[in-house]
C-alpha positions in Angstrom: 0.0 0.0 0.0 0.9 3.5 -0.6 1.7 5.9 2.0 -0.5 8.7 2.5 1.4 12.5 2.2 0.7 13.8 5.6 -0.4 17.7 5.8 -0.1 19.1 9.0 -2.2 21.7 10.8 0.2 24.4 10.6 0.1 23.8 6.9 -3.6 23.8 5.8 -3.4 27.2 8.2 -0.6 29.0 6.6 -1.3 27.7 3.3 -5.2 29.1 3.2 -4.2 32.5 5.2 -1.6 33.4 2.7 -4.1 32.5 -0.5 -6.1 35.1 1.1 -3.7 38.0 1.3 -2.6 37.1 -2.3 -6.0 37.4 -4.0 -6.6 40.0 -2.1 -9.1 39.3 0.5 -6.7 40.5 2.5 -6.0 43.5 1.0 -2.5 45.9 2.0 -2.9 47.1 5.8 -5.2 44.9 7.0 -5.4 43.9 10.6 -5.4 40.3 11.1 -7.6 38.6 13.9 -5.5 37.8 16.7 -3.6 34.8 17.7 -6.3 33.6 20.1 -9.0 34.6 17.7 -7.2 32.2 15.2 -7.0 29.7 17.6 -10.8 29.5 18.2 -11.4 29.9 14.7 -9.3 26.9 13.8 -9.1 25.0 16.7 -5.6 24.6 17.2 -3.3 25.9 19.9 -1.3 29.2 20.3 2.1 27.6 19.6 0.6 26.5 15.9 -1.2 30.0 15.3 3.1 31.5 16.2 4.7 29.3 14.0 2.0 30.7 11.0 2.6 34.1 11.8 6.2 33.4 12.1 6.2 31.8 8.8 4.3 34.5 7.1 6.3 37.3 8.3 9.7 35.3 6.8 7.7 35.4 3.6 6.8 39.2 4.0 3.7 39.1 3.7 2.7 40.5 7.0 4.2 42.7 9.7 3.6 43.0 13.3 3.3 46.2 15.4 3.4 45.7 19.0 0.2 46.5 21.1 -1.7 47.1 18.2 -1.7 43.6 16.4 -0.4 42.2 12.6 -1.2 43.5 9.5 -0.6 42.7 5.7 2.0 44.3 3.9 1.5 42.4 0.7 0.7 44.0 -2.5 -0.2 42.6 -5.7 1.3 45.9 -7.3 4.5 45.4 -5.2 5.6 42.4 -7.4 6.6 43.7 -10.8 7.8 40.8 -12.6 5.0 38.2 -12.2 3.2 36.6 -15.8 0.5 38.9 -16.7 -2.6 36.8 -18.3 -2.3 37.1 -22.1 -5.5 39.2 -24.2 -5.8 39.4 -27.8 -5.4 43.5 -27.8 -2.4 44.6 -26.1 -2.4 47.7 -23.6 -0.5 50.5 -25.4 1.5 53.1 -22.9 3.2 56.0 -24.5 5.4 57.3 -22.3 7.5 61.0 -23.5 10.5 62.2 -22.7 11.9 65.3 -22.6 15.0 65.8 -25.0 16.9 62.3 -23.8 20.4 61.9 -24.1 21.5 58.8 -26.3 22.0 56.8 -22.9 19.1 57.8 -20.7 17.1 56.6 -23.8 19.0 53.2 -24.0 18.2 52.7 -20.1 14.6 53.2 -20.6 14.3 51.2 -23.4 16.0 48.6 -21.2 13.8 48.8 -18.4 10.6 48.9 -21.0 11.5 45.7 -22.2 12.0 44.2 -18.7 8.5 45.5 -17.7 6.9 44.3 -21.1 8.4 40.8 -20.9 6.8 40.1 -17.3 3.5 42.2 -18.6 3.1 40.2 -22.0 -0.3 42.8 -22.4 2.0 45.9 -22.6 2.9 47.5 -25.4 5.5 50.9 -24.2 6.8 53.3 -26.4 8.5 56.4 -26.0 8.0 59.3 -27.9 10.7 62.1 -27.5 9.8 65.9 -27.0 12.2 68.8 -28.3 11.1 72.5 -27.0 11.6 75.3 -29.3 12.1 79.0 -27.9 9.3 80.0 -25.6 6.6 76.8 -26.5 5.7 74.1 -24.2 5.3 70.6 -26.2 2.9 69.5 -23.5 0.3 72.0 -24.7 0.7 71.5 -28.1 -0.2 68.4 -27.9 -3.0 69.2 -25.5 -4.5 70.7 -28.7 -4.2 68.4 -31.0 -5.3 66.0 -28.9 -2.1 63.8 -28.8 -0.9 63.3 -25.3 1.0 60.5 -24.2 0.0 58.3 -21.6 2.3 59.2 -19.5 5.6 61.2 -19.6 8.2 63.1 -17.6 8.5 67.2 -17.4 10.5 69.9 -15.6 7.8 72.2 -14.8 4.1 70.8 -14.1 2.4 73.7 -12.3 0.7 74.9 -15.3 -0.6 71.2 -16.4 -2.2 70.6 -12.8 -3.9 73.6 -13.7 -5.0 72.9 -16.6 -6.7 69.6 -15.1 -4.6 67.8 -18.0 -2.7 65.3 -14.7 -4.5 62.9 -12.8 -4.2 63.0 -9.2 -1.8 59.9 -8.2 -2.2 60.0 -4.2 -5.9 58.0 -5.4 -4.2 55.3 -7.0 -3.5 52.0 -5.1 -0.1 51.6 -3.4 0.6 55.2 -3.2 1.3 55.9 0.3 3.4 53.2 1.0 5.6 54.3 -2.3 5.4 58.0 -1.3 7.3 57.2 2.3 10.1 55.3 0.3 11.4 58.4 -1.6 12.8 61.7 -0.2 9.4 63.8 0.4 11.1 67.2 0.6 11.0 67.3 -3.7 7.2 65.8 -3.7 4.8 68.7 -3.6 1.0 69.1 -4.2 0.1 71.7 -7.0 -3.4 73.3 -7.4 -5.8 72.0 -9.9 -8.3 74.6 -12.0 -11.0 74.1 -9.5 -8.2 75.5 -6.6 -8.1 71.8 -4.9 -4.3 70.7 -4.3 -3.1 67.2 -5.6 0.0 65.2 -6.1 -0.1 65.8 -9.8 3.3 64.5 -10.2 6.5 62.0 -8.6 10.2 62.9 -9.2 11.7 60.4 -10.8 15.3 61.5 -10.4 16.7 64.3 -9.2 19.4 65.9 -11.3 22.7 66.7 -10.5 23.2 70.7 -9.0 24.6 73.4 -11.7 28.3 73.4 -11.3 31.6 74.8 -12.1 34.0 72.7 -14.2 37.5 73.5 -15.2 39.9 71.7 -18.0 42.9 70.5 -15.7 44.5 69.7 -18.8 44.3 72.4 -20.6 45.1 74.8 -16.9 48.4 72.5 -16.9 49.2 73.1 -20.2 48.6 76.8 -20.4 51.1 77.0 -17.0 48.6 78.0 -15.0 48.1 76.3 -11.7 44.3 74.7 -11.3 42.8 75.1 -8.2 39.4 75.6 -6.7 38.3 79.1 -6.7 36.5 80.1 -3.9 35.7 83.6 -4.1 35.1 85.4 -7.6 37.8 87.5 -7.4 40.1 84.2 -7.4 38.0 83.4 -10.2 38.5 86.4 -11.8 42.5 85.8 -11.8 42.7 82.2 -12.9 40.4 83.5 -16.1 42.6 86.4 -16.5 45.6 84.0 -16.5 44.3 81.8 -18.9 43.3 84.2 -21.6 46.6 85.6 -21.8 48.3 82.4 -22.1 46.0 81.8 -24.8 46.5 85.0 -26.8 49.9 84.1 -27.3 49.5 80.4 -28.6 45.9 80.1 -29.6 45.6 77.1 -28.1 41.9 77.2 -27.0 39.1 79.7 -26.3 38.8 80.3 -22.1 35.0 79.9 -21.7 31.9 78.5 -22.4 28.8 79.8 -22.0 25.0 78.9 -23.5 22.9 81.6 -24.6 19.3 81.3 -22.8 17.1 79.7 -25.9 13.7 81.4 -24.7 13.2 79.7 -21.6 15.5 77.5 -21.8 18.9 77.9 -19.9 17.5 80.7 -17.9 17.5 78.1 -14.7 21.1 79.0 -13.4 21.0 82.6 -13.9 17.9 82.9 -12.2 19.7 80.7 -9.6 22.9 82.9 -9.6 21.3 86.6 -9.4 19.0 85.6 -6.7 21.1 84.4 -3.9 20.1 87.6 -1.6 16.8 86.1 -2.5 17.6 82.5 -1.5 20.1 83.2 1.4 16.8 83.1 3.7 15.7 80.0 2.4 12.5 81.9 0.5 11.5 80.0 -2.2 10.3 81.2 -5.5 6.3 80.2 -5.5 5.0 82.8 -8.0 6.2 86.0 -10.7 5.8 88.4 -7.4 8.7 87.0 -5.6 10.7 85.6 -9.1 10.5 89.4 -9.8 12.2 90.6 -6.6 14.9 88.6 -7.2 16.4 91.2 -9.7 16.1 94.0 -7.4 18.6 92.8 -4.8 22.0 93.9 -4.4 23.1 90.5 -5.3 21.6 90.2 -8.3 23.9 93.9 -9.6 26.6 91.7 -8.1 26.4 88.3 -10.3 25.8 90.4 -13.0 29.1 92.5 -12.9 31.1 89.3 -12.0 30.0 87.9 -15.4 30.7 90.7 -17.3 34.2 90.6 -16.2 33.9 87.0 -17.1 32.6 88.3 -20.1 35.4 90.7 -21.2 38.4 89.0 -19.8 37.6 85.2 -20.6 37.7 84.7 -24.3 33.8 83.6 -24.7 32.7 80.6 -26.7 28.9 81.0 -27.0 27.3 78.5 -29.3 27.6 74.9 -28.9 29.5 75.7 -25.4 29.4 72.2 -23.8 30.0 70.3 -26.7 33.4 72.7 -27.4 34.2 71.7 -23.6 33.4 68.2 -23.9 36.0 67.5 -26.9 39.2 69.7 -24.8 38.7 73.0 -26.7 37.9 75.2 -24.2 38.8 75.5 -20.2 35.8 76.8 -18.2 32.1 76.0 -18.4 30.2 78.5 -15.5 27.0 76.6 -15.9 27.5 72.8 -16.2 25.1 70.1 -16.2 24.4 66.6 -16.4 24.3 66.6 -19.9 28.0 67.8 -19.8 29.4 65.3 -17.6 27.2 62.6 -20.3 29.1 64.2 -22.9 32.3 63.8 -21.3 32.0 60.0 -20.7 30.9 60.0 -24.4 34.0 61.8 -26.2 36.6 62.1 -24.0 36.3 60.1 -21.1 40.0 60.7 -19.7 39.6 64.5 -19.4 41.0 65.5 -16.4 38.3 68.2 -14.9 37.4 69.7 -12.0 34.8 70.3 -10.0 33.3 73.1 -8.0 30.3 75.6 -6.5 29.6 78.4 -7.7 31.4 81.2 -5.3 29.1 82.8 -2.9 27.9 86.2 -4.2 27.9 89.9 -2.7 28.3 89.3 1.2 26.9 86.3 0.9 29.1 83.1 2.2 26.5 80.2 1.2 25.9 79.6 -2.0 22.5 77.8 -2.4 21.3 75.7 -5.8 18.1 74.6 -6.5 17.2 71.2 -6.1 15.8 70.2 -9.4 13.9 67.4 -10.3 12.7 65.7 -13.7 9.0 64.4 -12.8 6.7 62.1 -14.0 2.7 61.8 -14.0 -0.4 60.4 -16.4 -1.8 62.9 -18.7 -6.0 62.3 -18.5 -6.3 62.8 -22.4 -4.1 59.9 -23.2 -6.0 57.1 -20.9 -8.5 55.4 -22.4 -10.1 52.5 -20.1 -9.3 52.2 -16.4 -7.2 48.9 -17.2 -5.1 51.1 -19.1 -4.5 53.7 -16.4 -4.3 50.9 -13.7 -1.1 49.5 -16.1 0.4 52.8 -16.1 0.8 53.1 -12.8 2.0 50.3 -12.2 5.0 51.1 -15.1 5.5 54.1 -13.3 5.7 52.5 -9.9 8.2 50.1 -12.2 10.3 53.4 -13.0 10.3 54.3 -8.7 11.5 50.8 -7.6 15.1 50.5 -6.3 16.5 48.7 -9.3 15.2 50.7 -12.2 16.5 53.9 -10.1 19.7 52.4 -9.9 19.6 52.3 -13.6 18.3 55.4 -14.3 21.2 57.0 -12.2 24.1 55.6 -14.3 23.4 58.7 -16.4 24.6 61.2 -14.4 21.1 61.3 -12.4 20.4 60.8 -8.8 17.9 58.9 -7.7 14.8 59.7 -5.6 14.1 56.7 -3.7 16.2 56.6 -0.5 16.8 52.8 -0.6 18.3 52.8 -4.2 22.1 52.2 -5.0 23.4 55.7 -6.8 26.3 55.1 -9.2 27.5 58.0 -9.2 28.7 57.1 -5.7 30.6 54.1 -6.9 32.0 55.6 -9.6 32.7 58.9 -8.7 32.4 58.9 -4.9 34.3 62.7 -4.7 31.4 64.3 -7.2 28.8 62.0 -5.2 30.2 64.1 -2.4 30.0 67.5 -3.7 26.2 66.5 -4.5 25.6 65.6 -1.3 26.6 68.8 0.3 25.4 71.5 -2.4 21.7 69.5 -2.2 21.6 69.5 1.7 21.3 73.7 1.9 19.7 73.5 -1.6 16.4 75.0 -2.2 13.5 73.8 -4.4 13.3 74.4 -7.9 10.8 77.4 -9.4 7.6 76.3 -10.8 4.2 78.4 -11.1 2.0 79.0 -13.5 3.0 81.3 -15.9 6.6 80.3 -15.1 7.8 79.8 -19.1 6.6 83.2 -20.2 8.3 84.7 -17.2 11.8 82.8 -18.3 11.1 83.7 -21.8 11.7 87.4 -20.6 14.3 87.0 -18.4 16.3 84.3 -21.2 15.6 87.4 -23.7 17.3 90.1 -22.1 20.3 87.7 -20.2 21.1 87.0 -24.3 21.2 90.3 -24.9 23.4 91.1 -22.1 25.8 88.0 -22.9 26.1 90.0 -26.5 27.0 93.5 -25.1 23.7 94.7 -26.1 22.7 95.6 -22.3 25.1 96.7 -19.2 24.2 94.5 -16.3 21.9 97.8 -14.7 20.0 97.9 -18.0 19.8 94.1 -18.2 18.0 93.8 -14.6 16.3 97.6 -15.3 14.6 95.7 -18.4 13.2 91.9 -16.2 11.5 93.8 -13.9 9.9 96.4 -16.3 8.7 93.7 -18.6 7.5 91.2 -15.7 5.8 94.1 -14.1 3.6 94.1 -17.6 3.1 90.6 -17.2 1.9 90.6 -13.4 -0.5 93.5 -14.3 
């Protein structure tokens, strides 16, 4: 005779509690009965009801907080790579992104096909967005009815109001991933009806405007590269530089971009309004962006670049791609997209480095904390399946793996439990990070924001080209944003 497979107690108990908390009838944060309510229930003693709970916690599936009781901490949407069931029509996301560099896009393409190949229903694409001068390619597409599923932006006041973002604290899950990243750069923004929402998630937070300087090229030129910490020191080591260069033509001195509308406006806005900043206000609306320019500090950042201007030997056009291949020594204004360029052409540049010197009387310099963020656009969702799927691809993009990922471009990332790379890689510029983000304020964004950077950008190009001293360049912001206020 065969022997019969014997199932204990303990078993049939665990087995049948945990079926429950994975199809959800015991949904996330749900108080269990207690051990001696189990025990009646079941029949069995306390020591067998200890060993289940034991069990289940080892498997995570629940958590116990003392004097209050156990509870579930299962959720279906925590487990990203499980086999979706198959349909005949296949979910379509379209997620946008906002001017890529070649490797971001390759690491999201990556991390689509990981998503798609446990989510067999999933279709993702991405669909890359380029602004030109003052428009906004968010609201363009808003009117002719094209948006994306989902994408990321740098500025989402004026979508929130524009009811075009759904609210994400409604959706499933949300709180528990909301206490996994750093909270201080997730903020609710106010919806055309004046109700505040989480309209948006960070979903990495960019590396703070820098200094860099061409060691090489200091070396060569005989002139001795170290970290300037006022601008007057500044001031010389340019100085030295362009005479060394007037007499071999080796190189230009500096790089700078030219605001493009809106565009590179953020670290002159960051620069002029450290008076502004030093008290930790924040820029909320054009009242207090337009104050800014009326500070003493302002007068000061502007003067310190025009001596820039007239002593360094200027590259405009194309500035961080000139720095990138060696042909010029200092970039004022440097980015991620620098340090990607770097990597990409000339990956044993020797560089360095550095803040931004305080300005006026100043002795902190702060920088904004600036975040690229992502959120579901209501006019490209279609059926609730469809949004449900989203968010669960954008929960994909928040867990600690995919951020991992997403920081090997020069990006941090916004969970606090995810590896960065940057600090295995380059643990000294982790570093710096780390302490220009800690007195760091956070980034600008209101409605009405581009048109108010479309001024400023106009008249900072026009001072950059000697068309405007720096008293006429601020004298002109705050005339033309006092139009726009009105």
């Amino acid at each position: 005779m065969k022997k019969k497979n014997f199932v204990t107690k303990q078993q049939l108990i665990f087995e049948e509690i945990r079926a429950k908390i994975l199809s959800g009838e015991y949904p996330y944060d749900f108080q269990l009965p207690t051990g001696k309510e189990f025990c009646q229930m079941y029949s069995v003693s306390q020591i067998t009801i200890s060993s289940v709970f034991a069990r289940l916690q080892k498997e995570g599936l629940i958590h116990s907080v003392p004097h209050k009781g156990s509870f579930v901490c299962y959720e279906p949407e925590d487990n990203y790579f499980y086999y979706a069931t198959s349909s005949k029509k296949k979910i379509k996301i379209v997620h946008a992104l906002i001017s890529p560099s070649p490797a971001y896009l390759h690491i999201m393409n990556h991390l689509a096909d990981v998503f798609m190949q446990n989510n067999p229903d999933v279709n993702i694409s991405f669909r890359e967005l380029r602004s030109q001068g003052n428009s906004d390619p968010y609201l363009e597409l808003q009117q002719s009815k094209e948006l994306p599923s989902c994408g990321e932006f740098f500025w989402h006041a004026r979508y929130a109001w524009d009811n075009m973002l759904c609210p994400l604290e409604e959706m499933p899950g949300f709180e528990k991933l909301y206490e996994s990243l750093y909270t201080e750069f997730v903020y609710p923004t106010i919806n055309n009806k004046g109700q505040q929402h989480i309209h948006a998630l960070p979903i990495f937070q960019g590396i703070p405007i820098f200094m860099i300087l061409n060691q090489g090229l200091c070396e060569k030129a005989g002139v001795e590269p170290i970290i300037p910490n006022t601008w007057s020191k500044l001031l010389k080591l340019i100085e030295k530089l362009s005479e060394s260069s007037k007499k071999t033509s080796r190189f230009y001195v500096t790089s700078i971009s030219v605001p493009q509308g809106p565009h590179g406006v953020k670290p002159w806005i960051e620069m002029l309004g450290q008076d502004f900043f030093y008290h930790r206000m924040q820029c909320t609306d054009l009242e207090s962006l337009k104050k800014i320019f009326t500070t003493s500090g302002a007068l000061s950042a502007l003067k310190n670049m025009e001596s820039l201007i007239n002593n360094g030997m200027v590259r405009y056009q194309q500035s961080v791609e000139y720095f990138a291949l060696g042909n010029t020594a200092f970039m004022p204004f440097s980015t991620t997209w620098t340090l990607s360029l770097i990597r990409t052409i000339m990956p044993d540049i020797k560089k360095m480095i550095f803040a931004s010197p305080p300005v006026g009387e100043n002795r902190i310099y702060r920088s904004f904390a600036s975040e690229f963020c992502i959120g579901i656009f209501r006019d490209g969702i279609y059926s609730e399946t469809q949004k449900a799927m989203v968010w669960k691809w954008l929960r994909f993009l928040l867990h600690p793996q995919s951020q991992y990922l997403i920081s090997r471009d020069y990006h941090l990332p916004i969970r606090k439990d995810a590896a960065v790379f940057l600090k295995e890689t380059e643990p000294e510029l982790y570093e710096f990070c780390s302490d220009v983000l800690y007195r760091a304020i956070p980034q600008p964004d209101f409605v009405g924001i581009r048109k108010a950077y479309q001024i400023v950008g106009n008249h900072i190009s026009n001072f950059l080209r000697h068309r405007l001293t720096a008293e006429q360049c601020l004298r002109c912001i705050v005339s033309d944003l006092e139009k726009i206020t009105k």
